[in-house]
N, C-alpha and C positions, 0 to 999 in steps of 0.2 A: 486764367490763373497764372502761365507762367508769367503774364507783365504783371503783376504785380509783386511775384519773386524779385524782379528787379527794383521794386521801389526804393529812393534814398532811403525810408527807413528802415530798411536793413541793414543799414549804415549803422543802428545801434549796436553791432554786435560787435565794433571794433573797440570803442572804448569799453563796454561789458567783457570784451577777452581778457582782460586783465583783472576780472575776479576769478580767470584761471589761476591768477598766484596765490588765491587763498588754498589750493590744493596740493602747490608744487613740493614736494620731497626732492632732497637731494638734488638739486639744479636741476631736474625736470622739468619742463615747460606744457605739458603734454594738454592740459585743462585749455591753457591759452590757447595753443595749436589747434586743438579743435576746433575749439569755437571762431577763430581764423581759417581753419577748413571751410565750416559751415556757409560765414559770409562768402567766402569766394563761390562756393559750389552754388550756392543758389544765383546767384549774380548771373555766375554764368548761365544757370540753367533757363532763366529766366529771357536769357538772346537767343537762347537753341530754335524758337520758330524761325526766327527769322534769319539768323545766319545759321545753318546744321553744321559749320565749321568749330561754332562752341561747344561742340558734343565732345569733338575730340578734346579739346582743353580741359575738359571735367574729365576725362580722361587719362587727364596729365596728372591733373592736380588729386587723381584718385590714387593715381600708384606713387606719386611724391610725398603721400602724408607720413608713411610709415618712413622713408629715409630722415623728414622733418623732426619726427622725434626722436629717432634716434640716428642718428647722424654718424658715419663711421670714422668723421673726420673732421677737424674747424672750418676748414673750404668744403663744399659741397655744393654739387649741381644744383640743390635746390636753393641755395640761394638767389641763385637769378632767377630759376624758374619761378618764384614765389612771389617777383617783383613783376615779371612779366607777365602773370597771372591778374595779377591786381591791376596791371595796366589795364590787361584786356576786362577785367570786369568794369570798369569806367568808359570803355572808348565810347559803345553808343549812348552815354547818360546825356538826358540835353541838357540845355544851359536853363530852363527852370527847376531840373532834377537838382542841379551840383549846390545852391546855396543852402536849403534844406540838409543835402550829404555833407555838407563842411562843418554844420553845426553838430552832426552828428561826430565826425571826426575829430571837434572840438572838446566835445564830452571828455575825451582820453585824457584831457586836464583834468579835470575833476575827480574820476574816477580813481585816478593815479594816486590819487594823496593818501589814503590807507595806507598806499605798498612802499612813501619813502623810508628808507633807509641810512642813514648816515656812516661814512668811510673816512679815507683820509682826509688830512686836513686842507682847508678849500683854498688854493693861489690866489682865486678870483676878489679875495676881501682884501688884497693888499692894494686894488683902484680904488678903495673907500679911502677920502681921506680925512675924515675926522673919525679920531682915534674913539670917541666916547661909542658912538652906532656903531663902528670897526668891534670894538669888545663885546657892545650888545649879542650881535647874532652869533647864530651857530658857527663854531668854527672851524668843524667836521663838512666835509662835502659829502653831497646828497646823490642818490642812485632811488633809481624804480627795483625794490626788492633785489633780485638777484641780475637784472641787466645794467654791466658795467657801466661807471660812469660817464664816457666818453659818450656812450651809444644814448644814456638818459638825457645828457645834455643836448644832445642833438634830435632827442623825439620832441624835448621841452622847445628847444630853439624854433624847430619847423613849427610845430602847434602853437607860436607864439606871433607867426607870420600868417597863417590861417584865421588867428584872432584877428589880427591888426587887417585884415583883407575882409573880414565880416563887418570889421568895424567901421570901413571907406564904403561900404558896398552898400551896407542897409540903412533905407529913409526912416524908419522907423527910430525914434533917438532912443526909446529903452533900450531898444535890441541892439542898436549899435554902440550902445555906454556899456550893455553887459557883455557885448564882444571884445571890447575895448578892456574892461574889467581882468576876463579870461586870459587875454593877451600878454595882460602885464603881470597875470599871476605865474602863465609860463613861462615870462621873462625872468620873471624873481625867481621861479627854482629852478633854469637855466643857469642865472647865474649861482646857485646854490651849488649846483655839479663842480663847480671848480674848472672847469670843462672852460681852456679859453675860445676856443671857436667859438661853442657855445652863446658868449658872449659878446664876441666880436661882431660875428658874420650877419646873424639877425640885424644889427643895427646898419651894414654895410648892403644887406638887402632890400631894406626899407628904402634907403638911400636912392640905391640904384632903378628898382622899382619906381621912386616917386620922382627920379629926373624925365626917367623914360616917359612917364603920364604928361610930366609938364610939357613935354617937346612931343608929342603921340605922333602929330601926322608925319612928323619928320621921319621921325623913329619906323615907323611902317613904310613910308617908303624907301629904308632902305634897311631893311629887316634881313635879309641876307647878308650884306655888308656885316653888320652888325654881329649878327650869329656866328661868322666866322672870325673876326675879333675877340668872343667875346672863348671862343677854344684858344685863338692864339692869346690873348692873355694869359690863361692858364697855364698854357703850357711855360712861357717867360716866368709866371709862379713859381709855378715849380721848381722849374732849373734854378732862381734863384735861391728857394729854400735847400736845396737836394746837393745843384754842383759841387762837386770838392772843394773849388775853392771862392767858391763865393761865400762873403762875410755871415750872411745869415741863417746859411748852416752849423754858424759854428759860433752860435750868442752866447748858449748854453750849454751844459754836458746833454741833456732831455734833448735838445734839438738837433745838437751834433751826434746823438746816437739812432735818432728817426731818420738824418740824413744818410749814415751809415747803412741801413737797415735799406732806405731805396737804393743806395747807391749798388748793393747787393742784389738785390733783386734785379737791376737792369741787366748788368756784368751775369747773372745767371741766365737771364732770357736768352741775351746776345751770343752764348756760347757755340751755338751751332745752327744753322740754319733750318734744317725741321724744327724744334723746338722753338726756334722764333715764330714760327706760320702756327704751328698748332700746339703749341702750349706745351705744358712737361706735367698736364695735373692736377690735381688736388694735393696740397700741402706739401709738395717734392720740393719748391723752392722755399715754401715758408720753415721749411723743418731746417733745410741749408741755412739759411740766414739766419734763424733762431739760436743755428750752433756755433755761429761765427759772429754774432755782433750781438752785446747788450746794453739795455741802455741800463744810467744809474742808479742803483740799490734795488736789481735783479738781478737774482742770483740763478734766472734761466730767461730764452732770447723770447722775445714776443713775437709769435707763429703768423704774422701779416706785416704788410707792405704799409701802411700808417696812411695806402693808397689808392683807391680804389681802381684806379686805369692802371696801374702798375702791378696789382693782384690777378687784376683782368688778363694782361701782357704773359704773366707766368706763367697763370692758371692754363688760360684758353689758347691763347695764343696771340698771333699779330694782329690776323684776320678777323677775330671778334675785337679785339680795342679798335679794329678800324670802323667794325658797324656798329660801335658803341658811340662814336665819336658821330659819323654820321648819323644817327635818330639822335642825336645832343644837340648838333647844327641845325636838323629841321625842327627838332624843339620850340629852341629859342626863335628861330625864324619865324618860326606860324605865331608866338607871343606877342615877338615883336607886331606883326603885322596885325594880331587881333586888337593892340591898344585902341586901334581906331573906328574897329567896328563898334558893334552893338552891345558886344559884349566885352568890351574893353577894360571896367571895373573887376569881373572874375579872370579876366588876363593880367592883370596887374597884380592881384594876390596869388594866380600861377606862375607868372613871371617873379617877385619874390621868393616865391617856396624854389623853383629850379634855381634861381642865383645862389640859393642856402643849399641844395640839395648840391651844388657842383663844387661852391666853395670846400664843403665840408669833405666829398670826396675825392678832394686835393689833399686832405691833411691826416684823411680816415679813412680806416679800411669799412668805411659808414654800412655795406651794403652786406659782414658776413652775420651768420648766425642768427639775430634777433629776427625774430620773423613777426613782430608787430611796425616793427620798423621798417625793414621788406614791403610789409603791404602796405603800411599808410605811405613811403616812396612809391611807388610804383602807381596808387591810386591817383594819385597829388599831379604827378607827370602826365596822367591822363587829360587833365584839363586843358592841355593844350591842343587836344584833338574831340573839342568838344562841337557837333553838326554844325556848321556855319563859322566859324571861326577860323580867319585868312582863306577866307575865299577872295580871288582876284577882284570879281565884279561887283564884288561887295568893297572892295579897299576902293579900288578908282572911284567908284561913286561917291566915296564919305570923306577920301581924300582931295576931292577935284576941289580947286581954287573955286 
């Protein structure tokens, strides 16, 4: 009984959380949350034979629920708990559980369409450039009921790499046309969020994903190299977006006020040395920098770093972005070196989904509050620690001339 608690299909219950918003009152999430509860609890309960270390994690995830819905703060412990939770309900899934569990994680396309929304009006229709389809659509940007837009565009964006990674992977051509189909429908309300990541990064993760495939043996042999380039890029990202005086901090008023906003956030970390090692918090530095920097036409500061490794920095401290950074590096590393195993094709649309999961938490604080978003990251990242994948004597053997 409990293996079959773990089966991928209880994966349906992640796109079905989001007939919690047929419930929610007043910004409450409480219907989704549970039923996000549920999945994980059984997930886990369901490895309790055989690892009795998952006791304790239901354990976690028993006294985080009540903090989840109601939350004393915009930062909160359980953000990460919620992601690290859903890691661990993925680690022992094997590699014929996960294609089954993606499809299921696919659904949350579907199911989403009831709860859009329409908000301000969408940036992303000024890359159309015939005017006539330019005036056709909608010209309001799109949100999943009450989760902001930023955060919609980026569940659309990942779910649209999931598609596209269902659609490389399966023999089957219906299955893989109506993967393909899904993909491109979460591309298009992707780009409906106005959300430009959104729209960027999915196309830059396919990219990067399908260079990697074309070169695999290279790429796994040297899958370490790599993983550690692939942080130090980011980081050169960054600074270019962020530093005071580099130019593309400062294209726009929007971007020179998100520059503003990290630049804040670092200069608050750096202040003192405890504070640097272990953090200042929840919201202590987001409430400072909300009172000192806004971006244009707010009229109060927005309570996050626009960063995920920089919220990290504040929040927790030094010492967690450093073993943040590190499970990032062995990440990518074990992807890298899975392209040439056996399961190379579900490493290629996990390798994808992390390139989109790191881009975007260069530019978002992607990982606070939505806690549908929480789990399906934190699941998704699990694929790269799926049994057999980058094991040594499995690469030499598949790599050897």
């Amino acid at each position: 009984m409990p293996q079959r608690l773990a089966s991928p299909w209880l994966d349906l219950l992640l796109p079905l959380s989001l007939l919690g918003l047929a419930w929610q009152r007043s910004g409450d999430p409480a219907g989704m949350i549970w039923i996000l509860a549920l999945w994980c609890g059984f997930k886990l309960l369901g490895n309790v034979p055989g690892q009795p270390a998952y006791a304790v994690l239901l354990g976690v995830l028993a006294v985080s629920v009540g903090a989840v819905i109601h939350p004393v703060s915009v930062a909160a412990p359980t953000d990460l708990i919620l992601v690290l939770l859903a890691f661990a309900a993925g680690l022992r899934q094997s590699p014929a559980q996960w294609p089954l569990a993606l499809w299921m994680v696919l659904g949350t396309v579907v199911v989403s369409l009831p709860f859009v929304e329409f908000d301000r009006l969408n940036g992303n229709l000024d890359v159309i450039p015939w005017s006539v389809l330019r005036d056709r659509l909608p010209q309001e940007a799109l949100r999943i009921q009450k989760i902001t837009i930023n955060r919609s565009g980026y569940l659309y964006g990942l779910l649209a790499l999931v598609g596209y990674g269902l659609s490389r992977w399966e023999m089957r051509v219906w299955w893989s046309r109506g993967a393909a189909l899904i993909a491109a429908l979460s591309f298009v309300l992707a780009f409906g969020t106005g959300s430009r990541a959104a729209l960027l990064f999915p196309i830059l993760a396919v990219v990067g994903a399908e260079l990697c495939w074309q070169r695999r043996q290279w790429v796994a042999r040297h899958g370490r190299a790599l993983a550690a380039a692939v942080l130090s890029l980011s980081l050169v990202f960054n600074l270019l977006l962020y530093a005071p005086s580099s130019p593309l901090a400062n294209l726009n008023p929007s971007d020179a006020g998100r520059a503003r906003v990290a630049q804040c956030f670092v200069l608050r970390s750096l202040r003192s040395g405890p504070d640097l090692f272990t953090g200042q918090g929840y919201d202590r530095v987001s409430e400072y920098c909300a009172s000192k920097v806004f971006l244009p036409g707010y009229t109060t500061g927005i309570p996050h770093a626009h960063n995920v490794f920089l919220q990290v920095l504040a929040d927790h401290g030094l010492v967690s972005l450093v073993l943040l950074l590190i499970a990032l590096g062995f990440t990518f590393q074990r992807l890298f070196q899975g392209l040439a195993g056996d399961q190379g094709p579900l490493c290629r649309l996990a390798l994808a989904c992390a390139v989109f999961i790191l881009m975007s938490s260069l530019v978002e604080s992607t990982l606070l509050k939505t806690s549908l978003q929480q789990v399906i990251t934190g699941y998704l990242l699990a694929l790269a620690w799926m049994p057999g994948v980058a094991r040594p004597k499995d690469n030499a053997r598949t790599i050897a001339p």
